[in-house]
C-alpha positions as CSV (number, residue, x, y, z in Angstrom):
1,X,-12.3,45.1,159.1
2,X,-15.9,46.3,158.6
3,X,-16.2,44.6,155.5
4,X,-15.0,41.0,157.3
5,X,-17.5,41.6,160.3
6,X,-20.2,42.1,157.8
7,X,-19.5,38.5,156.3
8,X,-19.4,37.0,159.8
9,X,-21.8,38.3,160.7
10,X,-20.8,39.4,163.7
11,X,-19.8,43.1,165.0
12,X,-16.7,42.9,167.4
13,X,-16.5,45.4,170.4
14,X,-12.8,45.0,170.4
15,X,-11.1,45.1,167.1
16,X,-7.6,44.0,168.0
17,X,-9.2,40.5,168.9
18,X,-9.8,40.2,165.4
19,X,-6.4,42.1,164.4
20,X,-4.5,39.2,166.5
21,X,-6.7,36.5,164.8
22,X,-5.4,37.5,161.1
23,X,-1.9,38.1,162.5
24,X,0.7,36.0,160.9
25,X,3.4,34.7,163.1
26,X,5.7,35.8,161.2
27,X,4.1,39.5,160.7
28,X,4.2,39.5,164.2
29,X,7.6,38.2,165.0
30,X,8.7,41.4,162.6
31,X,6.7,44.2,164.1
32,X,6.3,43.1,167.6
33,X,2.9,42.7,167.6
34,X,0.4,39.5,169.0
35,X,0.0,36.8,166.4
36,X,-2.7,34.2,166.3
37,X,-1.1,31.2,167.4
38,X,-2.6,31.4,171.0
39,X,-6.1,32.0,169.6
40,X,-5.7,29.2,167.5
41,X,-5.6,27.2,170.1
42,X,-8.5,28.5,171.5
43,X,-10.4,28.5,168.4
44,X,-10.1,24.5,168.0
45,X,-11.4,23.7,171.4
46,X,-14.7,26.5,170.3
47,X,-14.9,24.9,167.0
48,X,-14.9,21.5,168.8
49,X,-17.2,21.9,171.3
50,X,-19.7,23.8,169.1
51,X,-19.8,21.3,166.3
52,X,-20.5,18.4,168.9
53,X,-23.3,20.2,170.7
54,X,-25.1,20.7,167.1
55,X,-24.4,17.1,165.9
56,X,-25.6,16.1,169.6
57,X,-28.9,17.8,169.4
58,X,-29.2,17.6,166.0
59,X,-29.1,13.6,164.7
60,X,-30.5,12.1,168.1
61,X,-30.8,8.7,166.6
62,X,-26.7,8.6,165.6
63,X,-24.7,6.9,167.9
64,X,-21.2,8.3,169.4
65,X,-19.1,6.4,167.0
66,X,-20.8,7.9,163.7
67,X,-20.9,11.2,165.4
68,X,-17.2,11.1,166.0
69,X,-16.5,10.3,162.0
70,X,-18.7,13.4,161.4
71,X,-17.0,15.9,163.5
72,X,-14.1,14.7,162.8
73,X,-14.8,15.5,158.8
74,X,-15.8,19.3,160.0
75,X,-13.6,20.2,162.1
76,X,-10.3,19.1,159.5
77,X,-8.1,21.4,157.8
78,X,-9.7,20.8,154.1
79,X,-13.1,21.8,155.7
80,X,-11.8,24.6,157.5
81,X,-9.9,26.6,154.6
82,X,-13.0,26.1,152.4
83,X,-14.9,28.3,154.7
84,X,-11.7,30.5,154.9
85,X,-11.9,30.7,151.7
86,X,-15.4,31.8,151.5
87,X,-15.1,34.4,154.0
88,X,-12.1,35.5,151.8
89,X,-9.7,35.7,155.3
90,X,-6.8,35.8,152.8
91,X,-6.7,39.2,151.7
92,X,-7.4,40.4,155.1
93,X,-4.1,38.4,156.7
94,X,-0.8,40.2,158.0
95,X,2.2,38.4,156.7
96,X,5.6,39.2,156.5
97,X,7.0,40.1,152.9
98,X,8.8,36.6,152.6
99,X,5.3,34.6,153.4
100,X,3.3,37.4,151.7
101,X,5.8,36.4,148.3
102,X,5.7,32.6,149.0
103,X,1.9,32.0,149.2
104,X,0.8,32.1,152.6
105,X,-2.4,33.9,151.8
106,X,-3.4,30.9,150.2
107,X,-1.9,28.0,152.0
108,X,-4.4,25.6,153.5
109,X,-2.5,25.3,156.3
110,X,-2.9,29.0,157.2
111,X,-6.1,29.8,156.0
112,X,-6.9,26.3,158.8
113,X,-5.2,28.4,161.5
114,X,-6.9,31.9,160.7
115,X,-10.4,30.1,160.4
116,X,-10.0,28.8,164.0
117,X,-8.1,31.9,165.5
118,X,-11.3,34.4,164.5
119,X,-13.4,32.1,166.4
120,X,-11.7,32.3,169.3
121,X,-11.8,36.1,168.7
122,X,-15.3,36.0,168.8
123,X,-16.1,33.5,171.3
124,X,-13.8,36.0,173.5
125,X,-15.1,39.0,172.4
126,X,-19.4,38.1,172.3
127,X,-19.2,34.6,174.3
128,X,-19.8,30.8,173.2
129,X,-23.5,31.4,171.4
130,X,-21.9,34.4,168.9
131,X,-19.1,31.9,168.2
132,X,-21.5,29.0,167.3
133,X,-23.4,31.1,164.5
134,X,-20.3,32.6,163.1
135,X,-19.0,28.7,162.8
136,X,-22.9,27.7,161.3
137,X,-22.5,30.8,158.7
138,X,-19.2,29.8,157.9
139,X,-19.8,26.3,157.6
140,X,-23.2,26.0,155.8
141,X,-22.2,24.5,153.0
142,X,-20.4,21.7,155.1
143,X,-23.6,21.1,157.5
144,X,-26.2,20.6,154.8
145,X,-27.4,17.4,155.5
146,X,-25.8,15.6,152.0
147,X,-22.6,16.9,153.2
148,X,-23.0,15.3,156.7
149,X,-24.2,12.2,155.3
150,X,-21.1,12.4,152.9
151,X,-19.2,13.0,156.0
152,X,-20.5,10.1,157.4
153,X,-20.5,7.3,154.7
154,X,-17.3,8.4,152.7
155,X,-14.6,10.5,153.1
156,X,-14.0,10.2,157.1
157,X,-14.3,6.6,156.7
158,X,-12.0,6.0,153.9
159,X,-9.3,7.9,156.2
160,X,-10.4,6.0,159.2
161,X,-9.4,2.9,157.5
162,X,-6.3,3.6,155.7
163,X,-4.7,5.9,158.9
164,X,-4.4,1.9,160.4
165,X,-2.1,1.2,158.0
166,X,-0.5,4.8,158.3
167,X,-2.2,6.1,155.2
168,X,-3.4,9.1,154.1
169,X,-5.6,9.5,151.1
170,X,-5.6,12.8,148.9
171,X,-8.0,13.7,146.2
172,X,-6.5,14.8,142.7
173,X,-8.2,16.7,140.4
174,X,-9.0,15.0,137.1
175,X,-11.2,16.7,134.9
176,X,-14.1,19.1,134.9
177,X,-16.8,18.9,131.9
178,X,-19.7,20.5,130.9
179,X,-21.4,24.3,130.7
180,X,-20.2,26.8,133.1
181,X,-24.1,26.7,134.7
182,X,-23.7,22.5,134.9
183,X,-19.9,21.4,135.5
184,X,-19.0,18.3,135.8
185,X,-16.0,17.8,138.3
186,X,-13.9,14.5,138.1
187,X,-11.4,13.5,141.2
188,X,-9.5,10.2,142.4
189,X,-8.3,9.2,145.6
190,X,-4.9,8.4,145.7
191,X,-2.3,7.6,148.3
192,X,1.6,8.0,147.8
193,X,1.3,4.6,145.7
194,X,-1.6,4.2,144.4
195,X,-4.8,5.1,143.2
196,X,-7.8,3.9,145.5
197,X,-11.0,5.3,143.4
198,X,-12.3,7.8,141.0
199,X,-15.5,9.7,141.2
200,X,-17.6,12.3,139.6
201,X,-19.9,15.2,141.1
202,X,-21.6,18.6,140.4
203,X,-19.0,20.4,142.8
204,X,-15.7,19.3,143.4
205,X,-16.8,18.3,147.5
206,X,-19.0,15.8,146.1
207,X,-16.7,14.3,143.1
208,X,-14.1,13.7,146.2
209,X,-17.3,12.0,148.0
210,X,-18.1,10.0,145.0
211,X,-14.2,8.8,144.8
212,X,-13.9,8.2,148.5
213,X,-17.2,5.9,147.7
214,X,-15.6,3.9,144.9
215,X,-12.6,3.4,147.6
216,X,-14.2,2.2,149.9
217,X,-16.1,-0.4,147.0
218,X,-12.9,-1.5,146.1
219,X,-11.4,-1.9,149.6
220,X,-14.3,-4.0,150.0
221,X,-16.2,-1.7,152.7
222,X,-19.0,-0.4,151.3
């Protein structure tokens, strides 16, 4: 537990907040214990409310509707377990032996749930302002401003248009190239019939960008 408060940066006075957050439902169905799922909860409305105060004060000169397609790219479950992921909240988890064998320490889904439950452990534990920088530390990579603009002009929009229709899009990997120091990702956008665009990028975020761009191109709303 030290070892995670060290990467969130933040110290908690009451360590069975954060024990509850990485508490798998069905650990705790098992052994009794609190699980996460009401902290979850919790954590989405923190998570929402702290991303729309930074994009508020942040890009004056956006208006609501381009704001909206940004948050809506951050707060998402893709967005979510990559910052699980970096914080590692896997390997901390409590699972049950069944969902320890069947992958829940890396299931997106999860790793979504966990992400938003320790910020509602914190917001709880040290108040709204220690919840905000855990979620900016946690999130830096998504908040640099090509990643907002990327936000902005690809991704959400692509899934803005095609959730009309009922649509989802999902990015495949294709290819990476080049030396380890210089890699060269490759993804498409797909949907369950069809593939919308292909793109290539120096990290795998921004080959998704570049095929969500192409998408768009040949949708016709560039």
């Amino acid at each position: 537990m030290k070892a995670l408060c060290k990467k969130l940066g933040y110290q908690f006075r009451d360590m069975s907040l954060l024990e509850t957050a990485l508490t798998h439902p069905s650990f705790g169905g098992d052994h009794h214990v609190p699980h996460y799922q009401r902290l979850e909860f919790l954590g989405d409305a923190v998570l929402e409310l702290a991303i729309s105060r930074y994009l508020y004060f942040e890009f004056p000169e956006i208006d609501e509707g381009k704001l909206t397609r940004i948050r809506a790219g951050l707060v998402r479950e893709e967005t979510l377990c990559r910052a699980a992921q970096r914080l590692e909240l896997g390997k901390y988890l409590r699972l049950s032996v069944g969902e320890d064998r069947s992958g829940g320490r890396t299931k997106p889904s999860i790793l979504c749930d966990v992400m938003e439950a320790v910020l509602a452990a914190v917001y709880l534990d040290g108040g709204f302002d220690a919840a905000t920088e855990v979620i900016r530390l946690a999130l830096a990579e998504d908040l640099h401003p090509q990643m907002l603009e990327d936000h902005l002009d690809a991704k959400s929009r692509l899934q803005e248009i095609l959730q009309r229709t009922g649509d989802m899009p999902r990015y495949e990997f294709v290819s990476m190239e080049g030396p380890p120091h210089a890699p060269q990702f490759r993804y498409r956008a797909v949907t369950d019939d069809r593939v919308l665009g292909e793109g290539a990028g120096t990290s795998k975020q921004h080959a998704q960008q570049a095929a969500a761009r192409d998408a768009l191109k040949k949708l016709g709303r560039k």
